[in-house]
N, C-alpha and C positions, 0 to 999 in steps of 0.2 A: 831692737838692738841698736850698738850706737857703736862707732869707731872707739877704740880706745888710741889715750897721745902716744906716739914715740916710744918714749922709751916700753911703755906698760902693754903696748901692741906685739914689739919685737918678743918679750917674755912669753905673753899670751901664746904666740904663734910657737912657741919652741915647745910649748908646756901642751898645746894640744897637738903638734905635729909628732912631737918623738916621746914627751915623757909619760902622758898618760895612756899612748894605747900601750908603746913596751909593758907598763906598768899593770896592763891588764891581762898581758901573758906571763909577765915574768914573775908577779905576785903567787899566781898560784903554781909555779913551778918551783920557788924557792923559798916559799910558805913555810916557816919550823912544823917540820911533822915528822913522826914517826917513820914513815917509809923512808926506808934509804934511795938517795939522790936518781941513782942510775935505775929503780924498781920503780919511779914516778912517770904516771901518763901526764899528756897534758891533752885536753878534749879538744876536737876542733873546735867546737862551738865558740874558743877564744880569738881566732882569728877574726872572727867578723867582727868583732869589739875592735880589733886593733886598725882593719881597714875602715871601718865606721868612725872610730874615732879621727884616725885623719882626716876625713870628708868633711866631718863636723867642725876640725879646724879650718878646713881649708872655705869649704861656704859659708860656715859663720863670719871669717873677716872681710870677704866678699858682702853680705850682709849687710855688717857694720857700714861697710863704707858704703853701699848704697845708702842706708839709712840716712847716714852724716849726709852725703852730698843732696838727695832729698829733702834734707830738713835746712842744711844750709849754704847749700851750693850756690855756684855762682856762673854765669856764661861769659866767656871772657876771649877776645882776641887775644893769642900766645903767639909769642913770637919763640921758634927753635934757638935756643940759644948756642947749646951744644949737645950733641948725639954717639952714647959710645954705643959702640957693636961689637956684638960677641954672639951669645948663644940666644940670648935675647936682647934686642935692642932694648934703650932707654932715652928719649930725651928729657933736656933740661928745660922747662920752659920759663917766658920772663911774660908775664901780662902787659898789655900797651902802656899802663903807666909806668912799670919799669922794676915793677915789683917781681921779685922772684917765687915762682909758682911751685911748693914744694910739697909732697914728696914730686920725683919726677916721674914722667909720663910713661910707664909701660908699652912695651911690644902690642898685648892684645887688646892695651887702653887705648891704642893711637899712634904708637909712634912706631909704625911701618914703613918696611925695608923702603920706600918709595921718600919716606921724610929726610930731608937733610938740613943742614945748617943754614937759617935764615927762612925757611919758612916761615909761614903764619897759618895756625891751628885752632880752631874753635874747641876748645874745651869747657867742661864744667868742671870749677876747681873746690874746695874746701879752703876758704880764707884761712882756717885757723889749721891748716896743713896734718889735718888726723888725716881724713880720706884719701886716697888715692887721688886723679885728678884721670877724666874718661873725655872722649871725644861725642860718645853718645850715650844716649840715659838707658841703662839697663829697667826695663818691665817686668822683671822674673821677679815673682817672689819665691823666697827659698823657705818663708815657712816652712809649707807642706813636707816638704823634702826634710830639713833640719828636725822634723817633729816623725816620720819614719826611720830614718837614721839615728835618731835618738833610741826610739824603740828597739829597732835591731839589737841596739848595743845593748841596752839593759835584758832583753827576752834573751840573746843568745849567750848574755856573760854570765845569766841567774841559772839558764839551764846549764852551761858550761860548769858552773860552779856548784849548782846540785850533783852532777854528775863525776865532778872530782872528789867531793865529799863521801859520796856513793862507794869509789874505789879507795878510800882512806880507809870505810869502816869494813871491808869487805877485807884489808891489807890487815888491820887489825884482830878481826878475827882470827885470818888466819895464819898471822905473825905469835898469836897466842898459843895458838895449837901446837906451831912447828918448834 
């Protein structure tokens, strides 16, 4: 896996956070079929698609930017440039040569309620500003994990979707009859 830049990361993250799992509950509730609207089940089996799906966004760009900062990171003296606070802190960081270090530095990347303005941060950053930029080197690998999570989604969206299938043709019989 590898960071995607700016603009194609922010899309990525929208498109796995909100549109494809809605899209794997709302597809088969609003599916052209014969059952009228209000006489449609929808299986649980869709919900875990839709929580899976988020995870899958959310550790996949966790991932990525391990990946990126693994493959071309950098150790670097940052100086705090500027720090805003709210529900999650963020600073700005500037590298000793004077270059600005971006994207900025996360609450859980480093930049804790204890950092303020003019510090000096040991980070590892992504010169070419895809990754994130971390205080210390994550060892996790999410393989494992992104490769269960995947499964989840597909096992329980297949049976999900057998099982909606199941009450179409069961609706249709006895939509015939009646």
């Amino acid at each position: 896996m590898t960071p995607l830049p700016s603009p194609y990361g922010g899309a990525a993250l929208l498109l796995a956070w909100i549109v494809l799992p809605l899209a794997s509950l709302l597809v088969p509730v609003l599916w052209p079929r014969r059952i009228p609207l209000r006489q449609r089940k929808v299986a649980w089996q869709f919900i875990v698609p839709v929580v899976a799906g988020v995870a899958l966004g959310v550790l996949g760009k966790q991932a990525g930017d391990q990946a990126g900062l693994a493959d071309r990171g950098r150790w670097t003296e940052a100086v705090v440039v500027h720090k805003e606070e709210g529900k999650t802190d963020k600073c700005m960081l500037r590298a000793s040569g004077g270059r600005a270090i971006w994207p900025s530095l996360s609450e859980e990347d480093g930049c804790r309620e204890s950092v303020s303005e003019g510090d000096i941060l040991r980070v590892r950053y992504d010169p070419e500003g895809v990754a994130r930029p971390v205080d210390a080197v994550d060892t996790a690998s999410y393989g494992e994990l992104l490769a269960y999570l995947l499964a989840a989604v597909v096992t329980l969206g297949t049976w999900g979707g057998v099982r909606q299938s199941r009450w179409d043709r069961e609706y249709e019989v006895t939509g015939e009859r009646g």
